[in-house]
C-alpha positions as CSV (number, residue, x, y, z in Angstrom):
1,X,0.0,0.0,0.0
2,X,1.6,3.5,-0.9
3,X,2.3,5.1,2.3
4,X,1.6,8.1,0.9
5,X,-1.8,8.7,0.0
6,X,-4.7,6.7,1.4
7,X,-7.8,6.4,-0.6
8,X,-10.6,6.5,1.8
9,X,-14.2,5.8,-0.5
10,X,-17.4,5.5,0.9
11,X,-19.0,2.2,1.0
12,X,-21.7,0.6,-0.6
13,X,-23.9,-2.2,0.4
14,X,-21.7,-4.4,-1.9
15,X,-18.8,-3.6,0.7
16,X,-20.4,-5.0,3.3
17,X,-19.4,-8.5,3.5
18,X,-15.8,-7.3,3.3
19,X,-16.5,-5.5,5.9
20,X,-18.0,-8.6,8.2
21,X,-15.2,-10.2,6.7
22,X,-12.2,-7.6,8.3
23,X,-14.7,-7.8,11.7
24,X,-15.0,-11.8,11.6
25,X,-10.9,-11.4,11.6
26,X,-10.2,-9.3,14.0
27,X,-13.1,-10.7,16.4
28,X,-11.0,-14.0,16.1
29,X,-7.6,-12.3,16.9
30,X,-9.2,-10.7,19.9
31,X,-10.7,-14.0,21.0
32,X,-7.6,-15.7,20.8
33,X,-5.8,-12.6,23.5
34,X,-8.6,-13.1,25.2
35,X,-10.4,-9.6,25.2
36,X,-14.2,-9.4,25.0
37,X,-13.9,-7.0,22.3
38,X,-16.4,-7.7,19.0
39,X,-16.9,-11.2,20.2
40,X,-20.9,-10.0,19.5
41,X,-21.8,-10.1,15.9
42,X,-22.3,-7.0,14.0
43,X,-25.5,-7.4,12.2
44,X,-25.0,-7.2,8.6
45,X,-28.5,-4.3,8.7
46,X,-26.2,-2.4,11.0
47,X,-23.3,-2.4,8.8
48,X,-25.9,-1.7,5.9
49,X,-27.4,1.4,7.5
50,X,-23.5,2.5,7.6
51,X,-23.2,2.5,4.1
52,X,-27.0,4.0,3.2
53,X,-25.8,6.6,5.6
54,X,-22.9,7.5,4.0
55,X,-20.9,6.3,7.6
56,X,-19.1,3.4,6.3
57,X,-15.8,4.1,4.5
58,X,-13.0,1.9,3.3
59,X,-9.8,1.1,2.4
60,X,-8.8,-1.2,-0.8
61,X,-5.8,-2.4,-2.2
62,X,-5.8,-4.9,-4.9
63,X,-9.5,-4.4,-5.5
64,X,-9.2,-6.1,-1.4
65,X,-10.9,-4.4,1.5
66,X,-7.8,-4.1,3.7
67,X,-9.7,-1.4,6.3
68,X,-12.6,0.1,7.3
69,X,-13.8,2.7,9.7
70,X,-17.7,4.2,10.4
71,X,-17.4,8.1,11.2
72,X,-20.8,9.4,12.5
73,X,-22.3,12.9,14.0
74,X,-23.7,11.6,16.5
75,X,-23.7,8.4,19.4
76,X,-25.7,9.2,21.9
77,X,-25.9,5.5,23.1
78,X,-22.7,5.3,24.5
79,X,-21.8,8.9,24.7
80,X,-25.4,10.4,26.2
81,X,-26.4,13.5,25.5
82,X,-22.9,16.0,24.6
83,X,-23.3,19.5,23.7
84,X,-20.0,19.9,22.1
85,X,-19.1,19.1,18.5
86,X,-17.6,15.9,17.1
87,X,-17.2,13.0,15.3
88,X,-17.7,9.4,16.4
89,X,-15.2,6.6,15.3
90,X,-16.6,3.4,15.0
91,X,-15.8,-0.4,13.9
92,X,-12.5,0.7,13.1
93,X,-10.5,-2.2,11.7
94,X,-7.9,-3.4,9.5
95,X,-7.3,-6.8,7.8
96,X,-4.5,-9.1,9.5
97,X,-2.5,-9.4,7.0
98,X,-2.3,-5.6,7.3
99,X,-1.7,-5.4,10.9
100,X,2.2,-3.3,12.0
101,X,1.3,-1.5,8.6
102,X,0.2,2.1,10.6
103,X,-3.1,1.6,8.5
104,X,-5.2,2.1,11.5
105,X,-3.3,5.3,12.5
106,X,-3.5,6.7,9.4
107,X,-7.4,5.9,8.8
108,X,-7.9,8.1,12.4
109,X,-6.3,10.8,11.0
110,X,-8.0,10.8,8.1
111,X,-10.9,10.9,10.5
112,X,-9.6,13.8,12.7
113,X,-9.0,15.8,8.9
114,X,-12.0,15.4,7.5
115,X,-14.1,15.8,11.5
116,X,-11.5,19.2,11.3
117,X,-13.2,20.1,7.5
118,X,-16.3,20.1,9.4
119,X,-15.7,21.8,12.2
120,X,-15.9,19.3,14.7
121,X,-14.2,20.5,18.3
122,X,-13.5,16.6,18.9
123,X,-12.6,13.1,17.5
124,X,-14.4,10.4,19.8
125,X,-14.3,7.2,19.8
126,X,-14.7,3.7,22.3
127,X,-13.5,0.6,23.1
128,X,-13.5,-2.6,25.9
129,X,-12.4,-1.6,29.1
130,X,-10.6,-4.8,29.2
131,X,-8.6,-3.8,25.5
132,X,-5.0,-2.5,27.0
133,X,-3.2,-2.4,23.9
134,X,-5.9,-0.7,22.1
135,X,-6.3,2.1,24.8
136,X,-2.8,2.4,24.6
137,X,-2.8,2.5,20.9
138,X,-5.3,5.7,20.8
139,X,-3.9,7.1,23.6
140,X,0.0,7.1,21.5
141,X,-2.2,8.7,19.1
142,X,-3.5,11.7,21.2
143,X,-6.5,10.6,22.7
144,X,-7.0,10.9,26.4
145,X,-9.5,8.8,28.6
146,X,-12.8,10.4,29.4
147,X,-14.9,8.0,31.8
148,X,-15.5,3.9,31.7
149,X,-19.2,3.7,30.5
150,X,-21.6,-0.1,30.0
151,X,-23.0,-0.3,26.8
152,X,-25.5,-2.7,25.2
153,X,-24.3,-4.4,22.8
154,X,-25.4,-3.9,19.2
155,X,-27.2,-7.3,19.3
156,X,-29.1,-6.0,23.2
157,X,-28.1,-9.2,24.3
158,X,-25.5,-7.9,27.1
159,X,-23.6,-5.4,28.6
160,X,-20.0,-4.6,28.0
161,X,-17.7,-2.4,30.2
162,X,-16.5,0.3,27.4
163,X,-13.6,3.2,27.9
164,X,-14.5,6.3,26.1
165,X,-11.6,8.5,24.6
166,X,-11.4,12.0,22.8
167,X,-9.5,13.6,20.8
168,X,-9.5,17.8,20.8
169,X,-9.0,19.0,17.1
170,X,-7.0,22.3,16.6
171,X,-9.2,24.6,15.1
């Protein structure tokens, strides 16, 4: 992949089995560390309604979905009711045999340029309590820990322990 430009497209509903596909993967490499991270399947409607939205974007190579990311206005769910401006990260993830490549670092700031573009105050994003590399990971890329929040998950059928994190954009 050419480190230096990253072609971020919108998805379509063909892109979402690709999509479950870069999910299924890194649901399995979680598993296998033992985080209770993704473990829940993503319903292919939610994944859909990313797309129809215009949430959903990813990353090819090869005519391969290597990455993927949802970007939203809004996620009251897990972050309540917030007065301020920003952007929501979601389902941020990135094929194994793309993992060390800095794919995922560049895809959030991609995010963080294009919240900036629309004048978003913050970059905000979540992920399992229980995730210590991953919370380190966003915190080495500026984020700082807001508050540990329980979540449903998408399916309703539990409740996960999730760490929220934000990023201030320079404006």
């Amino acid at each position: 992949m050419d480190q230096d430009v990253l072609a971020v497209e919108a998805a379509s509903a063909a892109d979402v089995p690709a999509a479950q596909r870069l999910i299924d993967g890194a649901r399995q490499w979680l598993r296998s560390r033992g985080i209770d991270q993704w473990q829940d399947q993503v319903p292919d409607a939610v994944l859909l309604r990313d797309a129809e939205q215009g949430n959903l974007f990813v990353v090819s190579q090869d005519q391969v979905v290597v990455a993927m990311v949802t970007v939203s206005d809004s996620d009251s769910e897990t972050w309540g009711a917030e007065d301020d401006s920003a952007v929501y990260v979601h389902r941020l993830a990135v094929a194994q045999t793309h993992r060390g490549s800095r794919l995922g670092q560049r895809l959030l700031v991609w995010v963080g340029q294009r919240a900036a573009e629309r004048g978003a105050a913050f970059v905000r994003l979540d992920c399992a309590t229980d995730n210590p590399g991953l919370r380190r990971f966003y915190e080495e890329q500026g984020f700082r820990h807001v508050r540990d929040v329980t979540v449903s998950a998408l399916d309703g059928g539990r409740q996960l322990a999730s760490s929220l994190y934000e990023r201030e954009l320079v404006r």
